[in-house]
Every structure is written in C-alpha cells, then in structure tokens.
C-alpha positions as CSV (number, residue, x, y, z in Angstrom):
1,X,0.0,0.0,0.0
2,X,2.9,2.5,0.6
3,X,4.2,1.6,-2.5
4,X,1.7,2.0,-4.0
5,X,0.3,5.7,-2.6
6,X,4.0,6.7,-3.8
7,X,3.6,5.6,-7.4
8,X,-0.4,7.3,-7.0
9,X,1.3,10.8,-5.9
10,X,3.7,10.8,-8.6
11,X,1.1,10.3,-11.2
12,X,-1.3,12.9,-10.0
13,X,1.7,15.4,-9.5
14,X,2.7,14.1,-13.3
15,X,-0.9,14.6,-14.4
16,X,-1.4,17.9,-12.6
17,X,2.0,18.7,-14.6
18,X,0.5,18.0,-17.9
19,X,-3.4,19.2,-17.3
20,X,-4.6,16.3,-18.8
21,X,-4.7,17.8,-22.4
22,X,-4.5,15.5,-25.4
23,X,-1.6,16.4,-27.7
24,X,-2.1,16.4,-31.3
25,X,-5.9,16.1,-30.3
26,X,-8.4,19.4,-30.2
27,X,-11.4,17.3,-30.2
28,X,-12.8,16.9,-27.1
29,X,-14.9,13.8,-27.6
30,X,-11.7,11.4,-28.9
31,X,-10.0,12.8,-25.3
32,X,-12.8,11.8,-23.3
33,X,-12.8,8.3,-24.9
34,X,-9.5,8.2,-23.5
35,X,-10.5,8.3,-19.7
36,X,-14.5,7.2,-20.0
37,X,-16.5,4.7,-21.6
38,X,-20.4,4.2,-22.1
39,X,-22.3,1.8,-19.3
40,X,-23.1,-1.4,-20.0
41,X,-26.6,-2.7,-20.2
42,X,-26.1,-4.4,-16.9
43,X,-23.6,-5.2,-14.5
44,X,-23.5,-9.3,-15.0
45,X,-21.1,-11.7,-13.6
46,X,-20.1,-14.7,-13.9
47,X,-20.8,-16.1,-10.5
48,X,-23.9,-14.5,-10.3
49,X,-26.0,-15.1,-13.3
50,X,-29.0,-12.8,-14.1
51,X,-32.2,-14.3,-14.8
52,X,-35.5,-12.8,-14.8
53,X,-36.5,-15.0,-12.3
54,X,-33.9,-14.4,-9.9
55,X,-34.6,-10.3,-10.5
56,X,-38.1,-10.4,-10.2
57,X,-37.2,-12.6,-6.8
58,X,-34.7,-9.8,-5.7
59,X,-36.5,-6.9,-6.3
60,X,-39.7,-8.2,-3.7
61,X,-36.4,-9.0,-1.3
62,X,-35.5,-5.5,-1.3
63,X,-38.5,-4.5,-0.3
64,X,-39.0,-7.1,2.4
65,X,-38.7,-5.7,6.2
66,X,-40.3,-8.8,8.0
67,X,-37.1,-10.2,7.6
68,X,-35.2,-7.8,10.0
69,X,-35.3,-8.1,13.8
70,X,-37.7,-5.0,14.6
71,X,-39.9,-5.7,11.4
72,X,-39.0,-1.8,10.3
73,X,-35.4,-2.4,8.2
74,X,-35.2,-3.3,4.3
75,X,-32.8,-2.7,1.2
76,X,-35.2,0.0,0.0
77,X,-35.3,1.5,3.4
78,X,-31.9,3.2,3.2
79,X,-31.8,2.6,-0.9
80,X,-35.2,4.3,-2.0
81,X,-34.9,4.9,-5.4
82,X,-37.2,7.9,-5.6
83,X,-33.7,9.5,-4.3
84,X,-31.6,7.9,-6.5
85,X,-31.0,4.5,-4.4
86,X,-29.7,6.8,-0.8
87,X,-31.4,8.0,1.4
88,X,-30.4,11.5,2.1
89,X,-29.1,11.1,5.9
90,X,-25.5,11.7,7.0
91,X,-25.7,8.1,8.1
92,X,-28.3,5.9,7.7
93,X,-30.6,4.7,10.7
94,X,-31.2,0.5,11.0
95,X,-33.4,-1.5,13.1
96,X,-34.4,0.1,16.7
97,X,-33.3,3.5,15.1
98,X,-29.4,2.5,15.2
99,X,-27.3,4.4,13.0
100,X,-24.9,2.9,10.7
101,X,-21.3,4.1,11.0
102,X,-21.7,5.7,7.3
103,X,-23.7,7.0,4.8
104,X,-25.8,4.5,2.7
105,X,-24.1,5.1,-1.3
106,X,-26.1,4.6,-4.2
107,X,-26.7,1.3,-5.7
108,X,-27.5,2.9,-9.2
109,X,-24.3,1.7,-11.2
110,X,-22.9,0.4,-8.3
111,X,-22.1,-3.6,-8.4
112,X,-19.7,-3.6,-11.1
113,X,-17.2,-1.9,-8.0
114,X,-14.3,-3.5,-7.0
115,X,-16.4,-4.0,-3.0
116,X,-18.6,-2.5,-1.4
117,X,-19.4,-0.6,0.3
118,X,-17.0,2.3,1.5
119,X,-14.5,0.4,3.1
120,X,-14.2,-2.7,1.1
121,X,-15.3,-4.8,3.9
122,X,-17.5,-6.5,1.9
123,X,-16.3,-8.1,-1.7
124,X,-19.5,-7.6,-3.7
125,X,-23.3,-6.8,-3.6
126,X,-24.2,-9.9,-2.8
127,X,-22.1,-10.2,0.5
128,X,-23.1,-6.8,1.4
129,X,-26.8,-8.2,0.9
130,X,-26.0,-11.5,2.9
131,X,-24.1,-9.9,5.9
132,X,-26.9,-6.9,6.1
133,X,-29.6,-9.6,7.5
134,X,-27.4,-10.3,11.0
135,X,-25.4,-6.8,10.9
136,X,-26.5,-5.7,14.3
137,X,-26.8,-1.8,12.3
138,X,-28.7,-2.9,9.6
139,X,-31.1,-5.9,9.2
140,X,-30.1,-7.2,13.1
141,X,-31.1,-11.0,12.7
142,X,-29.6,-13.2,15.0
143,X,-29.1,-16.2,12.6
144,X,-29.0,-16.5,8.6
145,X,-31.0,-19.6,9.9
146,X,-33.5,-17.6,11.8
147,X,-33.9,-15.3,8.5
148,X,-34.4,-18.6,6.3
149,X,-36.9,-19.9,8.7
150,X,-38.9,-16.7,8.6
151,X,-39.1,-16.0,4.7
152,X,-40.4,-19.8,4.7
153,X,-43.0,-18.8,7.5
154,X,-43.8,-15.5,5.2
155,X,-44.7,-17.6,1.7
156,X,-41.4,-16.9,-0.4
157,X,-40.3,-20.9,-1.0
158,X,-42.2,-21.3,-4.3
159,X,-40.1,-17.6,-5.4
160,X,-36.8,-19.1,-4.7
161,X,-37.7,-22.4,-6.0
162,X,-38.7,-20.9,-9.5
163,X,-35.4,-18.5,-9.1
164,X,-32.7,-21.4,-8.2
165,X,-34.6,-24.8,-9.6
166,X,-31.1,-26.7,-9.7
167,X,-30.9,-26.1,-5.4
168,X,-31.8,-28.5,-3.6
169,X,-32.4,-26.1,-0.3
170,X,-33.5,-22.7,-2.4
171,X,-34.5,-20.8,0.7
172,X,-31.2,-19.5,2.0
173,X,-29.8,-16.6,3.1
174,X,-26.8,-17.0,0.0
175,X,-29.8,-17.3,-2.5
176,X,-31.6,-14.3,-0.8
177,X,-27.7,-12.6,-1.4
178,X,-27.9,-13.9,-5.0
179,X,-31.4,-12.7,-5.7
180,X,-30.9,-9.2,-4.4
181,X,-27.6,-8.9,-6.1
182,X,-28.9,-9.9,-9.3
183,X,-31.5,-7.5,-9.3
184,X,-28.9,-5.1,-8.1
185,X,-26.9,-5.4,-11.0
186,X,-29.6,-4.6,-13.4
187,X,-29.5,-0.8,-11.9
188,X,-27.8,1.1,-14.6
189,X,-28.9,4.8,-14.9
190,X,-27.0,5.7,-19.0
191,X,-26.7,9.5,-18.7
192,X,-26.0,11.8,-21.7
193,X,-22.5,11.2,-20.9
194,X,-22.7,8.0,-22.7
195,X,-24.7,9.3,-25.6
196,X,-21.8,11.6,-25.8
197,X,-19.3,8.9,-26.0
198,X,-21.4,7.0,-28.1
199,X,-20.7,9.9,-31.1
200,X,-23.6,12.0,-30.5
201,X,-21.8,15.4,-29.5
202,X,-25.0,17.4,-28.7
203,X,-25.9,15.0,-26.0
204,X,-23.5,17.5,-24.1
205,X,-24.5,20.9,-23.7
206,X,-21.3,23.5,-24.7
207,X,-21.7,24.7,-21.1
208,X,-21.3,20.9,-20.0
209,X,-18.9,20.0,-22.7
210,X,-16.6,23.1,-21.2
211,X,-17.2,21.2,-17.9
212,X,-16.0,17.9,-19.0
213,X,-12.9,19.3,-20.7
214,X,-12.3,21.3,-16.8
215,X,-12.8,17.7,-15.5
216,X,-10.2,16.1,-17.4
217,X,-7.3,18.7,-17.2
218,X,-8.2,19.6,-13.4
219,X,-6.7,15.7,-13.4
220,X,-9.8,14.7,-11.6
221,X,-9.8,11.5,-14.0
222,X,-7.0,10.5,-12.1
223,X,-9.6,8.7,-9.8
224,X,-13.0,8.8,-11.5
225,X,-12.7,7.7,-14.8
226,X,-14.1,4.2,-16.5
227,X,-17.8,3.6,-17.5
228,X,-18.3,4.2,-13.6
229,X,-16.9,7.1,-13.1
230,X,-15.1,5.8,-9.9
231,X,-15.2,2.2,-8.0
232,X,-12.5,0.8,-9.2
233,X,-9.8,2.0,-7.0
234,X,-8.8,2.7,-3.2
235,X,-7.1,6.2,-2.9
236,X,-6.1,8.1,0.3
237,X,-9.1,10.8,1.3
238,X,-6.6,13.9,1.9
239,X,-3.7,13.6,0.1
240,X,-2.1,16.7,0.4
241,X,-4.3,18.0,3.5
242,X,-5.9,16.0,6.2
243,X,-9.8,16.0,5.1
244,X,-11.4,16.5,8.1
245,X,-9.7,20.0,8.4
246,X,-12.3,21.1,5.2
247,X,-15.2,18.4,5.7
248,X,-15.4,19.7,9.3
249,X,-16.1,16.1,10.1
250,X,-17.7,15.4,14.0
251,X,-15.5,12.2,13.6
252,X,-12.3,11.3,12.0
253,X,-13.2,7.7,10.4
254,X,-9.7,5.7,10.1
255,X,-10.9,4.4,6.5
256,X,-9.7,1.0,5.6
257,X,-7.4,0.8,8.7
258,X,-10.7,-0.7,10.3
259,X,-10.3,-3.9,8.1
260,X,-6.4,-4.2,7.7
261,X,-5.1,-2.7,10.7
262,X,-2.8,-1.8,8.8
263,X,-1.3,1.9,9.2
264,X,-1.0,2.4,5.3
265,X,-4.4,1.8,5.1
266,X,-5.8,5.1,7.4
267,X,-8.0,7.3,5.6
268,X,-8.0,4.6,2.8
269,X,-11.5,4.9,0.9
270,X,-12.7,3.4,-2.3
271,X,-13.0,5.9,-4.9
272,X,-17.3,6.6,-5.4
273,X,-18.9,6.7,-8.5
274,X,-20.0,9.9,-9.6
275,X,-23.0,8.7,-12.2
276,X,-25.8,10.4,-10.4
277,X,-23.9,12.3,-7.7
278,X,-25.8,15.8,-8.7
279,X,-28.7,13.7,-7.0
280,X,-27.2,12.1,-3.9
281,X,-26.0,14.5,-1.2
282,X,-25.1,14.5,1.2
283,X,-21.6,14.3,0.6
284,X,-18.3,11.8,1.6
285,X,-18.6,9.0,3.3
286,X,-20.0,10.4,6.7
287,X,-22.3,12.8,4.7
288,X,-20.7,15.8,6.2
289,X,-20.9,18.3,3.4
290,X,-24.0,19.2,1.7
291,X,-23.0,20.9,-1.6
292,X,-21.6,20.2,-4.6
293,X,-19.6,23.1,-5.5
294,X,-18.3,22.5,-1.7
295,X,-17.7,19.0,-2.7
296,X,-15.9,20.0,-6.3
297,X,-13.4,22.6,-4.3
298,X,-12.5,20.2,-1.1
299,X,-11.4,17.2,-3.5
300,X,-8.8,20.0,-5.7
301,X,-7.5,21.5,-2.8
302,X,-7.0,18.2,-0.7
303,X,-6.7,15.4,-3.3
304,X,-4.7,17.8,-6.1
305,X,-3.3,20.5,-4.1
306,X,-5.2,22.6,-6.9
307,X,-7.1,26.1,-5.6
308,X,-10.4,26.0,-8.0
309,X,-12.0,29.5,-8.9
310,X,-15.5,29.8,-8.8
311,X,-16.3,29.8,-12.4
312,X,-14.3,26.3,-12.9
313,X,-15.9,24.9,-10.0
314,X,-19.3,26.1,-11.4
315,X,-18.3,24.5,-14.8
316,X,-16.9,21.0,-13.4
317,X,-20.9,21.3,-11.5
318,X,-22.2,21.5,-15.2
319,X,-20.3,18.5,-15.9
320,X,-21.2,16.7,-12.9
321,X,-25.2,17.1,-13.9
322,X,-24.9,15.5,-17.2
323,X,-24.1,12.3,-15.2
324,X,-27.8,12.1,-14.0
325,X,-29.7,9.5,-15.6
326,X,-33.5,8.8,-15.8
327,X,-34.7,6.1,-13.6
328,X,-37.2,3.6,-14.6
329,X,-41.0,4.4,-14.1
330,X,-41.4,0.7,-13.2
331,X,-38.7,0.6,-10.8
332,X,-40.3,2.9,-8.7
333,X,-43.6,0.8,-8.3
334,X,-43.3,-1.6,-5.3
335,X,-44.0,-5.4,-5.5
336,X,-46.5,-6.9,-3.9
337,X,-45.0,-9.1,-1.2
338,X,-46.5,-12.5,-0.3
C-alpha cells in the first residue's frame, strides 16, 4: 500500500503537470474516450447469473422488512430509489433506530465496483446483501437460519424455488444474497454522458462540454474515470491535507485501517462513482458536506493541491449534472409481497 500511494502521488503530481490535455488532439470527444467509456446494459457476472426469475425474486427481497429483527429495516429503506438508491441522511438509521457508521451510497451503477461498500469490507453486492440480514446496524437477525426460517413462514419458497430450480435447499440466506444482487446489477442509470461517448456530440450541452474538458485537465480523472466514473480504485481521502480540516467532520473515520489494521491503510476509501452524484448529497462517506460546489473545491484543494476559482468549480458542477440518468418508471412501483 505504501508503495503503491507513492507511485499514485507521482502520477497525479505528473498529471497535474501536464493538465490532462490530449496532444495532437483538439477534439474533445476522442479525449474523453481516452478516460471514460459508455455503461453497460447491466452489470453481469459470472458467478452471479442474471435471470428474470432471480430479479423479479430480488427486487420483492428489497422491499422485504419482515425479515429484520424489529420488522422496520429493508434494502429499499436506506436505498429508496425515488432518491436515486440513498437515502439523504449523513448516516443511515437500522433496526431500533441504530445508526450505521456511514452513509448509505447509491446502488445505481454500483455492483460492477471493486467492494462495497466504502470500506471494502465486503467483496461484492451480494455479501453486502447477505451480511446486512445479521449486521447488528442494519437488518439485526440473529441467525441466517432464523432469516431462512422466517421468509419460509412469510410464503417466499415457491419464489426461490422458481429462481434457483437446480438447489436443492432454495431458501437460503446466500440465494436471498444472489437474488438481491442480481436485481442489483440490473440498476444502470445511462446518462447523456454515454450518448456523448457514443458519437452524439450534442448529447453534451457547450456549457457541459466546457465542464468535462475542466474535468479532465483539473486531473480529476486521475480517480474517477471508466464507464463508472469511480469504484475501481482505493485512494487516500486527503492527500495533500488532512480532510477533516475542510469536511469539518464530527469524527475522523480511520478508513480502511478498520479492516487491515494496517497503518497504510488510514484514511484509505474506495473511490465513489460519480453517475448520479448531482442527486445524492449528502456528501463523503459520513455525509458531512451538503453541496456540490463544496464538494468540487474540497477534492482539488486536498486530493490535487489545486485552488479552483468559482467559475471552474461552477463549470466542473455542469459537468457533474450531465451524469444524472432517468430512472425507470417501473422501478419505482413496489411489488406486492406474499
């Protein structure tokens, strides 16, 4: 990890050096191609086959609070998607009104991360989704067998069966994991960015397109670049200053230290995706700041070293919007539960 926070510094210094600009290259489109990439219809794995079955399965799960120790915790409780798959709190609130230790991040365009959720303590969606149901914070079950024995009780074994025919014990709390993650990996939000990349250059506004060029030559592709915009790296939250001197933070959270214990690793967070972050404040992973231009000047001045004048900042904002994508009319209609 030291080595590796060396090599990261020496890049970004490099890339602040060089402003990101493409040599030999005015157009602004071929550049971008160069750092981002449209989404993909879904976020499939391997390991995790999506069927419709196992989505239609999934999505009822995430509604399901009968299977949390209080009756009053589910998915959608701290993912509603009518604001963008968060919930708006600095930290979200479980079962008996006990907080989490951070803020719940979207699950719009979220599985294809390297873990979840801000820590990487868990490796995927679907052991975020399994460890949630006896995660004394969140779901509070005392037993994956006591959350088996109750979605039996509550009418769901003829849903798993038709969602994992090939198991011989379908109602399980790694099937509940695999059904939820499934239908989690079907969230993709495409944003005019990726009509943009795509080849259709007035996807972008000029005001947005000025944005996106700030975007890339401020160097903040140096983290949140991809088809995700983020999620695919671990990087140091104050590189140059400690954040919680400009977050104001009421706590300083030791980052992935709490899963390594290992001193490299404080402050260590995983890079979020910015698709939809326009949407989702508040801000960081304790939810501490509440604007985005706030947001857009903290991360140059602590992750850069770069003082942004208001105008940029404004302009990188622009950018930031045109990352918004439409949810699904049906994905707002809940399922009826059995």
């Amino acid at each position: 990890m030291r080595k590796t926070g060396s090599i990261f510094l020496f890049l970004c210094f490099l890339l602040c050096a060089v402003g990101y600009t493409a040599e030999g290259s005015g157009d602004l489109l071929e550049q971008a191609k160069k750092f981002f990439s449209p989404l993909p219809s879904d976020m499939a794995t391997a390991q995790n086959p999506i069927t419709p079955a196992k989505v239609r399965l999934g999505k009822i799960l995430f509604y399901e609070c009968r299977i949390s120790v209080d009756g009053t915790v589910s998915c959608s409780k701290c993912h509603p998607f009518s604001l963008y798959a968060t919930d708006g709190l600095r930290k979200s609130i479980g079962n008996n009104c006990r907080p989490n230790p951070r803020k719940a991040p979207t699950l719009f365009n979220a599985a294809a991360q390297l873990s979840a959720p801000w820590i990487g303590n868990r490796k995927d969606v679907e052991d975020q989704a399994k460890q949630a149901l006896v995660g004394p914070p969140s779901f509070g079950m005392p037993s994956y067998e006591s959350v088996e024995k109750k979605l039996i009780e509550l009418g769901y074994s003829p849903l798993f069966k038709d969602a994992f025919p090939n198991d011989g014990k379908p109602v399980s709390a790694d099937n509940f994991a695999k059904a939820v993650g499934a239908f989690e990996r079907t969230l993709v939000t495409p944003a005019p960015l990726d009509d943009f990349l795509k080849g259709e250059k007035t996807a972008l506004t000029e005001a947005e397109q000025k944005g996106l060029k700030l975007f890339i030559d401020t160097g903040c592709v140096a983290c949140h670049s991809g088809a995700y915009i983020g999620g695919q790296a671990y990087r140091k939250f104050g590189i140059f200053e400690p954040y919680w001197k400009y977050t104001k933070s009421d706590k300083i959270d030791d980052g992935r230290y709490a899963v390594t214990k290992d001193e490299a690793d404080k402050y260590i967070f995983k890079v979020p995706v910015l698709r939809n972050v326009a949407k989702v404040p508040p801000y960081f992973h304790d939810g501490s700041v509440d604007k985005l231009q706030d947001v857009v000047v903290i991360m140059a001045k602590i992750q850069l070293g770069k003082d942004l004048d208001r105008l940029t900042v404004d302009n990188i904002v622009t950018f930031l919007d045109s990352l918004t994508g439409k949810i699904p009319e049906d994905l707002i209609k809940v399922p009826l539960l059995p």
